[in-house]
N, C-alpha and C positions, 0 to 999 in steps of 0.2 A: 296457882302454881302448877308448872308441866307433872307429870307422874313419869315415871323414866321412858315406858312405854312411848309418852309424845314424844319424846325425843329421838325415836327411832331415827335413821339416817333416811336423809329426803332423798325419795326415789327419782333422781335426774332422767332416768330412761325411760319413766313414763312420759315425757314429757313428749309432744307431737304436735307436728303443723297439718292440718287438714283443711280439706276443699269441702267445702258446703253443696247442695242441692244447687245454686243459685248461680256457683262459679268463685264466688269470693272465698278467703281462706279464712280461718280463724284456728289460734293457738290452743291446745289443751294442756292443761297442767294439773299437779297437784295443790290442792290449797293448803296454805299454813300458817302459819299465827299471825305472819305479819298481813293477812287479809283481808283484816275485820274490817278497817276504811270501805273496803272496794265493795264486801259484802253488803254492807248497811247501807250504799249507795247504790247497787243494783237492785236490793231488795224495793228500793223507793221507788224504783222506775219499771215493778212491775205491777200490773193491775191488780183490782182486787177481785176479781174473779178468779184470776191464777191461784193469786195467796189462798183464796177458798179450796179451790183444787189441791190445792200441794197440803194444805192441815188439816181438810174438810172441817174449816169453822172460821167464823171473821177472824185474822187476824192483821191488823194493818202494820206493823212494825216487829223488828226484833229484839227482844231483848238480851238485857248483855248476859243473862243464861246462855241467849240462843247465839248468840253473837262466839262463845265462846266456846260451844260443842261442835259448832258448826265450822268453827277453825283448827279447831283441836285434835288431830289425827293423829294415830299411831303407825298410819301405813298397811297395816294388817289385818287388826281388827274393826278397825275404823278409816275409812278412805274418802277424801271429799273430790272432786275435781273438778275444776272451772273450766268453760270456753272461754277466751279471752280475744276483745277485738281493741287494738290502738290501747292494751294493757288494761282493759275495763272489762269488769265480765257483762256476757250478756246471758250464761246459762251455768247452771251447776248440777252436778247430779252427786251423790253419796252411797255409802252403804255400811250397814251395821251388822256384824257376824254375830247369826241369832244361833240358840240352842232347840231344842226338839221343843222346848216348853215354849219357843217364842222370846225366851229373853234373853239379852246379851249373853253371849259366848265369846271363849277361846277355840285354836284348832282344839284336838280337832274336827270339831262342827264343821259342816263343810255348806250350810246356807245362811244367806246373808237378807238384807232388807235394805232394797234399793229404792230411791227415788229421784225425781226432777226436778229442776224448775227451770224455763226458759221463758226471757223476756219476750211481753207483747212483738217487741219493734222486728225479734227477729223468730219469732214461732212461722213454721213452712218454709225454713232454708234446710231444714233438715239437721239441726245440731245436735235435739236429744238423740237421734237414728246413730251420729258420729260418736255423741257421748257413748251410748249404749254401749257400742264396738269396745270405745275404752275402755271402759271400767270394768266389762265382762272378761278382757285379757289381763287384768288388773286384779280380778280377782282368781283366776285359774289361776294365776301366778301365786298367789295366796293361797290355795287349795280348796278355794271355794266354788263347789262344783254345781248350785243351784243359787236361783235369786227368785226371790217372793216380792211382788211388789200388789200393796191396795189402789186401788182407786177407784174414783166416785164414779157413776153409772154414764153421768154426764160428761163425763173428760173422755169425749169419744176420742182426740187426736191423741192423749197418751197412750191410753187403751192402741191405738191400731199402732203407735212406737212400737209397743211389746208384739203385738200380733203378728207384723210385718217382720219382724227380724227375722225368724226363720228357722227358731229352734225349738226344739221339742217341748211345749208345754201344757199343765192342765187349768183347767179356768174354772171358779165357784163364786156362789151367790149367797152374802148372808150378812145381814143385819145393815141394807143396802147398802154395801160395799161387793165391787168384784175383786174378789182375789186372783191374780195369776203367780202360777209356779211353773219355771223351765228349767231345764238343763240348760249351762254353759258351753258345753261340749258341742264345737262345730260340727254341723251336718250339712250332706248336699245343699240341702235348701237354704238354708242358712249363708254357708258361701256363695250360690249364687246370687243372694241378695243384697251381699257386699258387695258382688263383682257387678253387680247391674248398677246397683246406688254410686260404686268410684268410677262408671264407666259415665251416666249421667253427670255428675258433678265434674270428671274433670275435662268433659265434653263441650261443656258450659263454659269452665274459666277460660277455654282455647277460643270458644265462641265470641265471647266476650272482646276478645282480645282482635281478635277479627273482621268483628263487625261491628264499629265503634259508633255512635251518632255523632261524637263529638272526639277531636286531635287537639293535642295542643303539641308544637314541639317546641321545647325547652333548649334554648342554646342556640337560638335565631341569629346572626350575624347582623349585622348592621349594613352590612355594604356584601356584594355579589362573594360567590365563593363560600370553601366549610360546609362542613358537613352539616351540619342546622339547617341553612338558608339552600342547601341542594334537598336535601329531605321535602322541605317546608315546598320551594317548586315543583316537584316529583308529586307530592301528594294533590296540589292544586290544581296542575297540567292535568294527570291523570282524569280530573272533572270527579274528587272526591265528594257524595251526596249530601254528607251530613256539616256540621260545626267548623271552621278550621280557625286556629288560633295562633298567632307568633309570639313566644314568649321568650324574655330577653334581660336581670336586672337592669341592665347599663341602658335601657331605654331612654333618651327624655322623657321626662314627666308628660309630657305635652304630644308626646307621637302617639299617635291613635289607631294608625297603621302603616302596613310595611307590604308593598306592591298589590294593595287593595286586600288585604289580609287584617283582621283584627289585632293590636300588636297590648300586648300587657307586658309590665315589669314582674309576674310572678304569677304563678297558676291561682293562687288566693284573689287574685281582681278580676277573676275571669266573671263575670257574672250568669252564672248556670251551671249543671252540670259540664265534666270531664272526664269521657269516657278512656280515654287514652289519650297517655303519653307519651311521648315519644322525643328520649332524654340524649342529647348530645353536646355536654357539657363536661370539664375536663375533669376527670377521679375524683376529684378532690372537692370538688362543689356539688356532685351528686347527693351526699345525704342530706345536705336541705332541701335539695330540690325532692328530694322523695317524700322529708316531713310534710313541705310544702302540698304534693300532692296526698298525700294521706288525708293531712286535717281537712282539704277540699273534696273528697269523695273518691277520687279518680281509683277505676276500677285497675287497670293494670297501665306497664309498662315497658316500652321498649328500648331497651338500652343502649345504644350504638358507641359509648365512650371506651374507650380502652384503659389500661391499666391495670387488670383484676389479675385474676390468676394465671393468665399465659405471660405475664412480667417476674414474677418469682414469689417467693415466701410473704412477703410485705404487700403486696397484691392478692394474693388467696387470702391472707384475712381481710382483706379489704372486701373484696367478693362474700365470704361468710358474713361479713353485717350487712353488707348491703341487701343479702338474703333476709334475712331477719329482720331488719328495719321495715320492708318490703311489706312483710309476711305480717309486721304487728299489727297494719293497717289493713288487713285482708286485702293486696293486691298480688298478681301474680306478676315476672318476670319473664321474656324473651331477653336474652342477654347474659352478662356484657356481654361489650366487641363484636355486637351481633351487626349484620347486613342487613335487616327490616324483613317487614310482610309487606306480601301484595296478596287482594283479593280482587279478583276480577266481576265480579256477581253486577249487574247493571245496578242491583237495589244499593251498591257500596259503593265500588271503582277506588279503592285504596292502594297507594302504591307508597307505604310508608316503609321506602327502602332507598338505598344508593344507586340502585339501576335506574340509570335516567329516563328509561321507557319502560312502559312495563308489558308482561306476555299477551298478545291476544287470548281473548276468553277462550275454554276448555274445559276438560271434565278430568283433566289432569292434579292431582294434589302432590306439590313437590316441596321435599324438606330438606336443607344439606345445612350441615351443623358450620362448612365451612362458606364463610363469603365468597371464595373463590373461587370455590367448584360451585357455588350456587349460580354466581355467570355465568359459568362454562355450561351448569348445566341450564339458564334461561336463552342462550346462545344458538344451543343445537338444538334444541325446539324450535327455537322460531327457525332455524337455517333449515332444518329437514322438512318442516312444514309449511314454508314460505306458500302465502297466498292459500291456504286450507283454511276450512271453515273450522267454528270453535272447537270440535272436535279433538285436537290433537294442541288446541292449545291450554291454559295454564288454570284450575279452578280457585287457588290460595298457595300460597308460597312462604315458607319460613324459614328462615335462617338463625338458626340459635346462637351463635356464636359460640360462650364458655358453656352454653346449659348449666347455667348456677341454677336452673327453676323449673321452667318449661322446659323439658325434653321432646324427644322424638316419641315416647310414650305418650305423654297427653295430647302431642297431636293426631296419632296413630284411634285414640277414642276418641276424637273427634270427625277422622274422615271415615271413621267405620257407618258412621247412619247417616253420613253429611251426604241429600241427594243429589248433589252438585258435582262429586266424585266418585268417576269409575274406576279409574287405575291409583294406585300412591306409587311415585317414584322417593326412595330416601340413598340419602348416601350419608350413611354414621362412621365417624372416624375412631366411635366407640360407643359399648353397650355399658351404660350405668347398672342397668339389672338387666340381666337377659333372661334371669326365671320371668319376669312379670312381660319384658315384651316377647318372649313364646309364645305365653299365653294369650297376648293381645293380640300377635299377630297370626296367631290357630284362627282365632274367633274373628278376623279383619279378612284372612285370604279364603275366608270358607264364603264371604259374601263379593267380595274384588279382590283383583290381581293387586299382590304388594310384591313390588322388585328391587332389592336393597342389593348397593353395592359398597362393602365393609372395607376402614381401613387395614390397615396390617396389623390391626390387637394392640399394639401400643397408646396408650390413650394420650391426647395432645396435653400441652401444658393449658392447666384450667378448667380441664375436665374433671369430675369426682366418679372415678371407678372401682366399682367394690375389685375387691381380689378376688381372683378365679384359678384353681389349678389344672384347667381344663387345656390343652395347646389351642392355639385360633381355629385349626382346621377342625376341630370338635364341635367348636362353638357352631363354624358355620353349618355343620352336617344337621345339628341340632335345629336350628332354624329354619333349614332346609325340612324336615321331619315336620316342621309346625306350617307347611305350604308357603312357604318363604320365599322366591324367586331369588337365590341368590348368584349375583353376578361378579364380575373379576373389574370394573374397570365400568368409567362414567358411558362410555360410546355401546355399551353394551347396553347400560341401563336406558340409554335413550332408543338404542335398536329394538330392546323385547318392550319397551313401552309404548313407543307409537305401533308397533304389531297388536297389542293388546289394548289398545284404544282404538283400531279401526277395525279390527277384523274381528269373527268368531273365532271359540275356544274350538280346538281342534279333536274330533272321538277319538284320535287314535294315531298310530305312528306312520301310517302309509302315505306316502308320498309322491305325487306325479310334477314330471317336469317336465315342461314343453319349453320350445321358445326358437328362434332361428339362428342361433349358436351350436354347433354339435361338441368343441370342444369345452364352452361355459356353459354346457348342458353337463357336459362326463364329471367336471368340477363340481358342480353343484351334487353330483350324485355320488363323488366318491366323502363331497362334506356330510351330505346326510349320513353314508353308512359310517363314517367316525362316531357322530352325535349320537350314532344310536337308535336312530329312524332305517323307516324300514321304504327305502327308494324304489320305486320301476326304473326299466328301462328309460332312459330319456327321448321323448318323440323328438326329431328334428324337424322342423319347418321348414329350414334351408332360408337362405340370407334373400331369395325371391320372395318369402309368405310376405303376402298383403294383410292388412287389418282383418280382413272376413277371415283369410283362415287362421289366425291367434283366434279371434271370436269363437271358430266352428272346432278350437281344437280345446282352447279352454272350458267349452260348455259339455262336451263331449264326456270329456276326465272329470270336471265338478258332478256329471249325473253320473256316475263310474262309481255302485257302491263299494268297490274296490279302493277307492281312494279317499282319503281324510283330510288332504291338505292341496294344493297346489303351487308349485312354484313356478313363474314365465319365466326364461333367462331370453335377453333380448339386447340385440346391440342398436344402439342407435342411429337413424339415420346419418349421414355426412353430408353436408351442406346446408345452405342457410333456408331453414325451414320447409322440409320436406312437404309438401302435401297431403301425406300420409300419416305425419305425425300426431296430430288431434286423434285424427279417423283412430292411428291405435290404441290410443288412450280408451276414449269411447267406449271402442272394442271391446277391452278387458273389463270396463264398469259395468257394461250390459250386461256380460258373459256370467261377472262374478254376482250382478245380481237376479239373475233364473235360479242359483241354487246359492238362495243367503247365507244357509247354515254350514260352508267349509271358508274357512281363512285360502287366503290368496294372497303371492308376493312376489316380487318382482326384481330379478338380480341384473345387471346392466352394466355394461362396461363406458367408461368415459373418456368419450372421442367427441374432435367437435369442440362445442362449445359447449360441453355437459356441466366441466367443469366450473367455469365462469357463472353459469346458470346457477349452478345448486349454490354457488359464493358468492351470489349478487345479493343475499338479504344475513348480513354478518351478524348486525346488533339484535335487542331482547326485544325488539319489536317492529313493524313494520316503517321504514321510513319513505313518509308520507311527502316527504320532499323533494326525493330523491329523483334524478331521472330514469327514461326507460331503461329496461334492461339493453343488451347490443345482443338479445338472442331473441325470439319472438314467443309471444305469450303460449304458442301452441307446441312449442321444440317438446316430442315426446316423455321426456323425463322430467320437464318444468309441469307436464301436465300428468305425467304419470303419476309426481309426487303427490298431486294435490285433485285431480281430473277432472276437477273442474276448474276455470278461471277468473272465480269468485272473488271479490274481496276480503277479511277477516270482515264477520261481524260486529257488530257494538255489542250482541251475549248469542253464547252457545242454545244452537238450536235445540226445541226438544227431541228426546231421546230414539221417539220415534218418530221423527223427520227427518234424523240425522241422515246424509249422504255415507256410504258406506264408503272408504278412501283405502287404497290401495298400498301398502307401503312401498318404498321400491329403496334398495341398499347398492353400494356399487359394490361389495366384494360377496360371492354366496359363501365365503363363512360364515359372514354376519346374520346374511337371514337364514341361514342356517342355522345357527345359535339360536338364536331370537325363538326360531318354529319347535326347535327341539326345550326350550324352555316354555314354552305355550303347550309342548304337547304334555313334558313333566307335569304341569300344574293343572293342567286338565285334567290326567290320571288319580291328582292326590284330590282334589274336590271330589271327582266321584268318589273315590274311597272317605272321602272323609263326611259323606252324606250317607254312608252304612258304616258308623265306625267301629269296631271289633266291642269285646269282653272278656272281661276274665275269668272262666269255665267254674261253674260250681264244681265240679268235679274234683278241683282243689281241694274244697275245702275237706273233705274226708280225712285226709292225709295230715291237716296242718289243724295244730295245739296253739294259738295264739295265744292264750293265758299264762299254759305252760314256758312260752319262750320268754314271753314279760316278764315273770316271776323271774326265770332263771337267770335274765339280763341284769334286772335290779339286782342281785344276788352279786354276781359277780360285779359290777359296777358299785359295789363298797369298798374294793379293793384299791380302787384310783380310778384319777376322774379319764386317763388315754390307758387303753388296757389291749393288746395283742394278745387273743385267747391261744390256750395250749391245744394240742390236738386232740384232747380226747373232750376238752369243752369248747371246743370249733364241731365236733362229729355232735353231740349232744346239743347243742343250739340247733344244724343242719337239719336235725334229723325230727327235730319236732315241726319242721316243716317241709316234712316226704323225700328231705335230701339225703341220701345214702354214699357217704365215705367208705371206701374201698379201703378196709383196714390193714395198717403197717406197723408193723413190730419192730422196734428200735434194736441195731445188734451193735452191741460194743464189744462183741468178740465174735470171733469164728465159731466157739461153742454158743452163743449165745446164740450166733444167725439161723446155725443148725436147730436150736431150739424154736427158733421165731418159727421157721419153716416144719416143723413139726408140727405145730398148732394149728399154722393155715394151712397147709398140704400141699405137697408138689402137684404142678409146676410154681416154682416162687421169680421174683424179682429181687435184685438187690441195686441198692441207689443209697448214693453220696448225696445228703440234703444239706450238705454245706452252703452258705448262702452264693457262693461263689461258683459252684454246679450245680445246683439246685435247679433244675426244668435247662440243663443244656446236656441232652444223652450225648451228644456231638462234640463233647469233651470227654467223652467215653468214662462217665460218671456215671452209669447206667448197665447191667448187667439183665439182659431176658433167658426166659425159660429154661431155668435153672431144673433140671430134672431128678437131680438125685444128690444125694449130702457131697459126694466126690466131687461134683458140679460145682456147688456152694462154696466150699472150699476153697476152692482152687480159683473163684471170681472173686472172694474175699484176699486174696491174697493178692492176687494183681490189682486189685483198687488199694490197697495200703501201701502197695510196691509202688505204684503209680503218685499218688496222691498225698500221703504220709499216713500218721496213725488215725486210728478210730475215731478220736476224739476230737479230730481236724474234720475228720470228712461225713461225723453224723451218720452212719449208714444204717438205712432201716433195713426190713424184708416187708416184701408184699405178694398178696399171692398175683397170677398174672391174671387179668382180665380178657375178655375176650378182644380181638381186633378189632380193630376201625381208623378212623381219622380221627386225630389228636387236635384238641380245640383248648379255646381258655375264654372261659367265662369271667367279667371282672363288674363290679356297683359300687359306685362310689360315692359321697352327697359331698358336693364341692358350693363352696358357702354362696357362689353366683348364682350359677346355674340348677342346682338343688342337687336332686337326686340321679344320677348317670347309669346305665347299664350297657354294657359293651360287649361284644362277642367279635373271637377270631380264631382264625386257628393257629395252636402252637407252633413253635419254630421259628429260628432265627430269619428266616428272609421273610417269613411276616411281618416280625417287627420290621425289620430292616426296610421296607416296602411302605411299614404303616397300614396295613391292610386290618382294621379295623371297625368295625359300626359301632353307632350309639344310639343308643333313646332315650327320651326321658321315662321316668319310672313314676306313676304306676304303667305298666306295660301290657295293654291287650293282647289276646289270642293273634291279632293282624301285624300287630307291629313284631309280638316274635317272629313270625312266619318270615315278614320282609325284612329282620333284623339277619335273619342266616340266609337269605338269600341276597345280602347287599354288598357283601363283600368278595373281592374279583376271585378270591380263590374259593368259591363257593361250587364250584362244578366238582369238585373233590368231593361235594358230599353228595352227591347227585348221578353218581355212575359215570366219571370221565373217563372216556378213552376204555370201556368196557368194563371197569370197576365196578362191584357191588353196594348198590347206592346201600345210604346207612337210614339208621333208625332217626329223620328227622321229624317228625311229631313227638318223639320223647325229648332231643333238644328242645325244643321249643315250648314243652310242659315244663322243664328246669329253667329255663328262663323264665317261664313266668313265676316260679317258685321260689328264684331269688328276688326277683321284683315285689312281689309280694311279702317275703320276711323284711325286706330294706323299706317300703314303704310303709308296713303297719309297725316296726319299729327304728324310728330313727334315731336310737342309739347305736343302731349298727350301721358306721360310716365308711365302712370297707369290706368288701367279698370277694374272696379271688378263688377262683375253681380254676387248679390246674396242675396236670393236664385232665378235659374230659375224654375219655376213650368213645367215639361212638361208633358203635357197631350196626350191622348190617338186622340185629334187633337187639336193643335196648341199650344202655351205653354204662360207665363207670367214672365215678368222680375219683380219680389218683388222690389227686392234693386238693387240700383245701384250707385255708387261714380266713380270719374272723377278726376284725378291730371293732371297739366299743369305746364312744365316748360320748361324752354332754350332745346333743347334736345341735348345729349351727342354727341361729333363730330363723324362723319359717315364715318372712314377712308378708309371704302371700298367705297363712294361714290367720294372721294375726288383722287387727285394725287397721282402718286404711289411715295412712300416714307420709307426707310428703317426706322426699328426702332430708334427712337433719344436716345441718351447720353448729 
């Protein structure tokens, strides 16, 4: 019989879908009484060497003692957990809260006695490593801040479980048994071995899915037409290398194939494995086609059916089980409604997608969650690259459709070490976590260019997006912060992307532009000084220069260490195939290859038959049917685009044989844009290959104990708490933040007294929430010199305003001058922890002139946080002004960063206004919110998104 304790309430939030070592997924749960079946059947099916390991003594079976302790949890003191694959376990782990003396404990003892066991079949996918993560958040959550676990000298792989995790432990030897004892409590090392181990695993399931040896698609047509039987020829044509399968119930018994295709009535007759499926069959007949492939092995799936969640309510749960059903069988999901993958790699050639043709091979990795920007964007690849070597064309291609599964996330760990991929072009029409893909994409653009082009923050119907109280333009400023190339619009994405697949990254903002245009020379240079680049004079050629002198003019400027970039502006010849037009081509390839290391680009206006030329190759691939062009293979810009007049390869050349290619754009915004986003990301790589710290020098100043204590303290009161001002100065101040103190006057004798205490000169201010930081409502009285003064400003703020007890008015004394700023940290449940800096005043706001970073906040990012915002020459001596004390801002930023990141009970800090002076500055105002803070899933176990 239970004890009340078993009965505790089953903790549902433990509950987690996770990715393996391996790529496959398997469930984690709590285990509980209805168990014992599954347990006494898994325990059969491990070997007896395990079982020696896990008791240290033969034991071949469990008895219904064990049977029943081992089901029997209280959630607290006792916790069991299973991995669970197709609802079977293949591993479990536990733990027992022990006391000092080693024997069962209550809190509050805070060590426990943990241990494994994981089946033969699936020991080295990495499950105890997943378990581990669990039950260690499982047990903090419990208050269990150590785990003690024995094991035998010989169980080297459990032994290096514990060792590898990555957290503080001590290790002994006696009575040949090793004991290890750690700390729970995350550390550096420890998270990076979560973020390596989720970065491996879900590198793997993308892998997986990509590189399949074997297809089956589900939902094959019988006769021409549908999406099945276009899929099924798209994969075949392409000349896929591995298995290919038609599958169909409505088959005759007796067809055996279908256009020389192997054809089955069900993934279950396939005889062999099935790497992938690729499901296009109507809503409603998908879950057996999923049982189907589960009970057969089949690793993942691609779903092309529609009906899920961009149909409404009765479709999003249709979508959640199909996740789940999915997930019981350790298979991952692209999809629904998705548009397919292509991988172009010669070892694969899959084009398990609705694009009838697929990209010429490349080193391009492209992901768009929508089918239809994913044409558009397989379209203008091949169009701008028409006839270019693999280079600029396509390495893997996904389209997610609803992302019920696989996101832009696990593909993002995937093309980060995938050597087939230089550049990621993505275009999300939404961020499900944009704390985790920050940090993916920090550690992605630190090694290649990622250039994401974001919808408008409304997330599509079908998408699962957390809440965010962030505006979009935050988001993106943020992304941009983690080396993000973020752009406005697909033409853009495809402009700074073939710049960043053919050219080098550029040192720096200087700029040469030649070409034999003088006035789309003057163009080109009044775009660069827009963007931000820093232009020369434009050399003109004159509409005479012949090829040698572009050659003699481009090699000139490229050896000019005065310059970091080049742009040609060149208009093309008129009539049918100039003689000179190869020659310039040529030209410029020679020229740019004496000096490899500066990018080159080429602005062009379109006369002639330029037009026609660049729209003679429309579709996602080269059409091989098609006849001549009516402009000739050498017309300048046919050749410019591509400079040589190459065929597409059958696979992208290596890296270092590759032909250097030219970009050429017909308007110089564009490649203007394109240069001035290549130069940004260049700047942030170097910065972010010396990345800042946060100054010991800090810590002198700051009581982190202290402010704990006082937080928990106050945090008895209610769980959302707005602190009062004198426990706002008290929090601040135990970490080196100093509140410019104000005296609250509810009378004219009262303000005179306020002002007694701090000393003339005083302030007086109406903190009504309604004037509150607007002196511009003349809610604000300065340098109040004497009681006659006071008086007489107290009475026209009550004449004005109404009585005392409307308009709050404190006194303060005055601070020295400067420029008026607002410091504000926020933890918004998406994106995590925020810090923002501006300066006060309404046409700031009004403007939106504000910066963000994410927090925790180095020395570098303060630095560039006050200088990123446009009214930023205000603190820097504009217009002969007396620059102010900006290394003391930039100490208090990182001081709020630092209380908001080592306590995340504190979810709101507003400093405003700060006074900064010409030396040292004054915090006016300042408020403080405290509550539970939002879960930390990047601090926590790794864990697919839940359904």
């Amino acid at each position: 019989m239970q004890s009340a304790s078993d009965r505790h309430e089953y903790p549902a939030h433990w509950e987690a879908d996770v990715v393996l070592r391996d790529g496959g997924t398997a469930r984690i749960r709590p285990i509980t009484v209805d168990d014992a079946d599954r347990l006494v059947s898994f325990y059969e099916q491990v070997s007896d060497e395990s079982k020696y390991y896990r008791f240290f003594a033969p034991y071949p079976r469990l008895s219904a003692k064990d049977v029943h302790r081992f089901t029997h949890h209280d959630f607290v003191d006792r916790v069991g957990l299973a991995a669970t694959v197709g609802g079977e376990f293949i591993a479990t782990v536990r733990y027992d809260r022990i006391g000092a003396d080693g024997m069962a404990a209550s809190a509050p003892a805070d060590e426990a006695e943990v241990a494994f066991l994981v089946q033969d079949a699936h020991q080295g996918r990495g499950v105890a490593s997943a378990l581990l993560e669990h039950i260690g958040a499982v047990a903090r959550e419990r208050g269990i801040r150590r785990f003690a676990a024995e094991v035998l000298p010989a169980n080297v792989k459990m032994i290096k479980v514990f060792t590898d995790a990555g957290y503080t432990q001590k290790r002994s030897f006696e009575d040949g048994v090793v004991r290890l004892e750690f700390d729970l409590e995350p550390t550096d090392r420890s998270l990076a071995v979560q973020y390596a181990r989720e970065q491996r695993a879900e590198s793997r399931s993308v892998q997986r899915l990509l590189t399949p040896g074997s297809v089956a698609v589900v939902g094959v047509g019988r006769t021409p037409g549908g999406v099945g039987r276009s899929v099924l020829g798209n994969i075949r044509d392409y000349g896929f290398k591995g298995r290919l399968y038609a599958v169909n119930k409505a088959f005759p018994d007796e067809q055996k194939e279908l256009d020389g295709i192997p054809a089955h009535r069900s993934v279950r007759d396939i005889d062999g494995p099935v790497d992938l499926a690729v499901v296009a069959v109507p809503a409603e007949q998908v879950p057996e086609v999923v049982a189907e492939c589960g009970a057969h092995g089949v690793q993942g799936l691609v779903v092309l059916s529609a009906g899920y969640a961009e149909s409404g309510p009765e479709g999003r749960e249709r979508q959640r089980e199909l996740v789940r059903h999915a997930r019981a069988y350790g298979m991952r999901i692209i999809g629904p409604n998705a548009f397919g993958i292509i991988n172009t790699s010669p070892e694969v050639r899959l084009n398990a997608s609705l694009a009838p043709e697929a990209p010429r091979p490349g080193r391009i990795g492209l992901f768009a969650q929508s089918g239809a920007i994913g044409i558009a964007l397989l379209s203008r690849l091949h169009r701008r690259g028409a006839g270019v070597t693999g280079e600029t064309g396509v390495s893997t291609f996904v389209s997610s459709g609803n992302r019920a599964d696989v996101s832009g996330n696990d593909v993002l760990q995937y093309w980060y070490d995938d050597p087939h991929t230089d550049v990621v072009l993505m275009y999300l029409e939404s961020i499900g976590n944009p704390r985790k893909f920050t940090r993916l994409a920090r550690r992605t653009a630190a090694a290649k260019p990622l250039v994401v082009v974001q919808g408008a923050g409304t997330a599509p119907q079908g998408h699962a997006v957390r809440a965010t109280r962030l505006p979009h333009t935050t988001v993106s400023a943020l992304l941009r912060q983690a080396g993000v190339i973020r752009v406005d619009t697909i033409t853009e994405l495809v402009d700074t992307g073939l710049l960043l697949a053919r050219q080098p990254l550029p040192t720096g903002p200087k700029v040469a532009i030649l070409g034999n245009s003088e006035s789309l020379g003057l163009l080109t240079y009044d775009a660069c000084v827009a963007e931000g680049l820093r232009p020369s004079t434009p050399l003109d050629l004159t509409t005479a220069a012949a090829p040698e002198d572009f050659h003699a003019a481009l090699a000139r400027a490229l050896a000019d260490d005065s310059c970091d970039a080049v742009i040609v502006t060149a208009i093309p010849a008129v009539g049918e195939g100039s003689a000179g037009d190869a020659a310039l081509a040529e030209a410029l390839r020679s020229a740019a290859e004496q000096v490899p290391g500066k990018p080159v680009l080429v602005v062009h206006v379109e006369l002639g038959g330029l037009a026609e030329a660049l729209s003679a190759a429309t579709s996602t691939a080269p059409q091989a049917a098609a006849g001549p062009p009516t402009i000739r293979a050498d017309h300048p810009f046919r050749a410019l685009d591509r400079l040589r007049a190459t065929p597409a390869p059958a696979e992208p050349p290596a890296a270092e044989t590759r032909d250097r290619l030219i970009p050429a754009y017909p308007a110089a915004e564009r490649a203007v844009r394109a240069l001035a986003d290549a130069v940004q990301y260049a700047q942030w790589r170097r910065e972010a290959a010396e990345p800042g710290k946060v100054p010991e020098s800090l810590d002198a100043a700051i009581d982190e104990k202290g402010a704990a204590d006082l937080i928990d303290g106050l945090l008895t009161r209610g769980q959302g708490l707005t602190l009062g001002s004198e426990e706002t100065c008290e929090l601040l101040g135990t970490y080196g933040i100093q509140v410019h103190r104000a005296l609250p006057a509810t009378s004219a004798d009262a303000a005179v007294q306020a002002a007694a205490t701090l000393g003339y000169p005083v302030a007086l201010k109406a903190t009504a929430p309604h004037l509150r930081h607007r002196a511009d409502l003349g809610g604000v009285r300065l340098d109040l010199a004497d009681e006659e003064q006071l008086r007489r400003a107290y009475a026209e703020l009550t004449e004005l305003f109404g009585a005392p007890d409307e308009l709050r008015p404190v006194v303060q004394g005055m601070a020295p001058r400067g420029v008026d700023t607002v410091i504000r940290a926020v933890i918004d449940p998406a994106a995590g922890a925020v810090l923002s800096f501006g300066l006060a005043g309404a046409a700031s706001q009004l403007l939106g002139d504000t910066a963000h970073r994410l927090i925790p906040v180095t020395d570098r990012e303060a630095a560039t946080l006050v200088r990123s915002i446009r009214t930023a020459p205000l603190l820097f001596g504009w217009r002969g002004s007396t620059p102010v004390d900006t290394p003391a801002l930039e100490e208090l930023l990182l001081r709020v960063s630092r209380l908001v990141d080592d306590h995340p009970e504190v979810v709101a800090v507003t400093l405003e206004p700060v006074v900064v002076a010409p030396r040292g500055l004054s915090v006016l105002g300042a408020s403080v919110r405290l509550a539970p803070p939002p879960a930390r899933d990047d601090l926590g176990p790794r864990t697919l998104p839940s359904y």
